[in-house]
C-alpha positions as CSV (number, residue, x, y, z in Angstrom):
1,X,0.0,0.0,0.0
2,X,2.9,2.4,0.5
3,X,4.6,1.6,-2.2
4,X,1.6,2.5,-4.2
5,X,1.2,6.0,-2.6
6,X,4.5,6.7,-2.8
7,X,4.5,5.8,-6.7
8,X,1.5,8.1,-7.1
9,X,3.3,10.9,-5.9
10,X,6.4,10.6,-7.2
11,X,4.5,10.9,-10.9
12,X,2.8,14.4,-9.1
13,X,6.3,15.8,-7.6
14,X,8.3,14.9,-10.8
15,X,6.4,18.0,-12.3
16,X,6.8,20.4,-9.4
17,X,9.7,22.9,-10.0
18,X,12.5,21.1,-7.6
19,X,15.1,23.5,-5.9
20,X,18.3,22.8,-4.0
21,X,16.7,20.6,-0.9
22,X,13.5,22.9,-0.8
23,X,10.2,21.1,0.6
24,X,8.3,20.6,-2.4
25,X,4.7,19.4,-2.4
26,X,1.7,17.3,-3.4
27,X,-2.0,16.5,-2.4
28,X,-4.1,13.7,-3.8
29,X,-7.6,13.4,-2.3
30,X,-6.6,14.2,1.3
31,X,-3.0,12.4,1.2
32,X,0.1,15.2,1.6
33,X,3.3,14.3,0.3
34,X,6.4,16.4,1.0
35,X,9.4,16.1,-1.1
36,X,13.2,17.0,-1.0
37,X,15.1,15.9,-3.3
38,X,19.2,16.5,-3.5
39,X,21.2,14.6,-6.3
40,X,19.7,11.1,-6.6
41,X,18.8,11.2,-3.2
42,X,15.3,11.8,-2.0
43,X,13.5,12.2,1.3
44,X,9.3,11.6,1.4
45,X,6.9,12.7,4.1
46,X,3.2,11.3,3.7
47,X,0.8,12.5,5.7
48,X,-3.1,11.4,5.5
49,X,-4.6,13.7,7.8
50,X,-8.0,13.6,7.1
51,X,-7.4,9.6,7.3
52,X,-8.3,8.5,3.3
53,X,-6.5,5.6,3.9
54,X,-6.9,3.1,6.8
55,X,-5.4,3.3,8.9
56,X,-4.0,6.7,7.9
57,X,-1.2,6.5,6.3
58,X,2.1,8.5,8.2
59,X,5.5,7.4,7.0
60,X,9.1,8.5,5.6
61,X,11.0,6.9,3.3
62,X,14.8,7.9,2.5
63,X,16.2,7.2,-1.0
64,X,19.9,7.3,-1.5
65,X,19.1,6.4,-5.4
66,X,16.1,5.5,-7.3
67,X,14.9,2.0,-6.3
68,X,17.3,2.3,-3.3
69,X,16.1,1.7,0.4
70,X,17.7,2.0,3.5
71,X,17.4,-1.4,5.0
72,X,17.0,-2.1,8.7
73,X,15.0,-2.3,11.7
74,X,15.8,0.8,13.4
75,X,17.6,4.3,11.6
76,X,19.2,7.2,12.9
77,X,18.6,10.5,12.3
78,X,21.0,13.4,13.1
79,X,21.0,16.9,12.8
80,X,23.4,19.6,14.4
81,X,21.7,19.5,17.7
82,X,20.6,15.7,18.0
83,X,20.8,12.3,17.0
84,X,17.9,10.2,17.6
85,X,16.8,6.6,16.8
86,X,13.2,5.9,14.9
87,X,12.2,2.2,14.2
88,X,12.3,1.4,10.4
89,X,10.1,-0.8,8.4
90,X,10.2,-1.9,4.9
91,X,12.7,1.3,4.0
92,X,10.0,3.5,6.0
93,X,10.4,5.6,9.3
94,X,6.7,4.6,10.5
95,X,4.9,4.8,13.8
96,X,1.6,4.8,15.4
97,X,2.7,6.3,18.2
98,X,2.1,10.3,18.2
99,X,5.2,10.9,20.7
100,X,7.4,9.2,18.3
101,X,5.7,10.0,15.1
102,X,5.7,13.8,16.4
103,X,9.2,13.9,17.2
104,X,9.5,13.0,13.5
105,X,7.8,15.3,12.1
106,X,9.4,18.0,14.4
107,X,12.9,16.9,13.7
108,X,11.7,17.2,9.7
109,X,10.5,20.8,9.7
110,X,13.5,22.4,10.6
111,X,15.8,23.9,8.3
112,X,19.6,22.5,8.5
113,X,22.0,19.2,7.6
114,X,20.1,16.1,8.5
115,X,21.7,12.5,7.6
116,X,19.8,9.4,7.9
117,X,22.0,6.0,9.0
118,X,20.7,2.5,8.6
119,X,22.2,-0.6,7.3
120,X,25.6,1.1,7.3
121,X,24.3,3.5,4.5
122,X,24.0,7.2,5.0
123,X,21.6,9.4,3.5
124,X,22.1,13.2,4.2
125,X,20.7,16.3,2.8
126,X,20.2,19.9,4.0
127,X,17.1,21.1,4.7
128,X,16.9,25.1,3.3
129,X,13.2,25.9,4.1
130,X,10.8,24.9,7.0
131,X,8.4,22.4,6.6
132,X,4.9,24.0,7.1
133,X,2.8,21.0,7.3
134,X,0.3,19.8,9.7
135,X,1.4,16.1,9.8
136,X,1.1,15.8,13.7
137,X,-1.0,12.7,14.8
């Protein structure tokens, strides 16, 4: 099911104009997707707020190439102030948990290097605007 909502939005962002690790974004009958992409690598937010899918669909997934997934049960994220630890499934940071999933989601929307570690692969890119989303839980 991811995979497919992903897919769908990947076809919506392609068009979007895409700046140097600027949040782009997309909206398909109430599911958000938030893009950044730098190089080859990419970095997805989906949110389904309004809960179109269920159960609502919340994840991240971090590409380090097309068709590339970071593999592993757990990834860490760092930025200049922290370093924290999110469970990973199937390539995707996901949690039903609003602590967690909101500490996400916070650590996303600020502007600033990020790198994402998992399977002895690192993913980083730097974040240039703010993410101004609602994609709390």
């Amino acid at each position: 099911m991811k995979s497919f909502v992903v897919s769908a939005f990947s076809l919506a962002v392609m068009a979007l104009p895409v700046g140097a690790a600027e949040w782009q974004s997309a909206e398909d009958k109430g599911i958000f997707l938030y893009t950044i992409q730098e190089g080859t690598a990419r970095l997805e937010l989906v949110c389904d707020p309004e809960g179109a899918w269920l159960p609502p669909e919340y994840h991240v997934v971090v590409t380090p190439a097309p068709g590339q997934f970071l593999e592993g049960t757990t990834i860490e994220v760092r930025t200049e102030t922290e370093t924290q630890t999110f469970p990973l499934s199937g390539g995707s940071i996901v949690s039903r948990e609003p602590e967690v999933w909101n500490k996400v989601v916070a650590t996303l929307a600020k502007p600033g290097p990020i790198t994402f570690s998992a399977g002895g692969q690192d993913v980083s890119f730097t974040i240039e605007n703010e993410l101004k989303a609602d994609c709390t839980i």
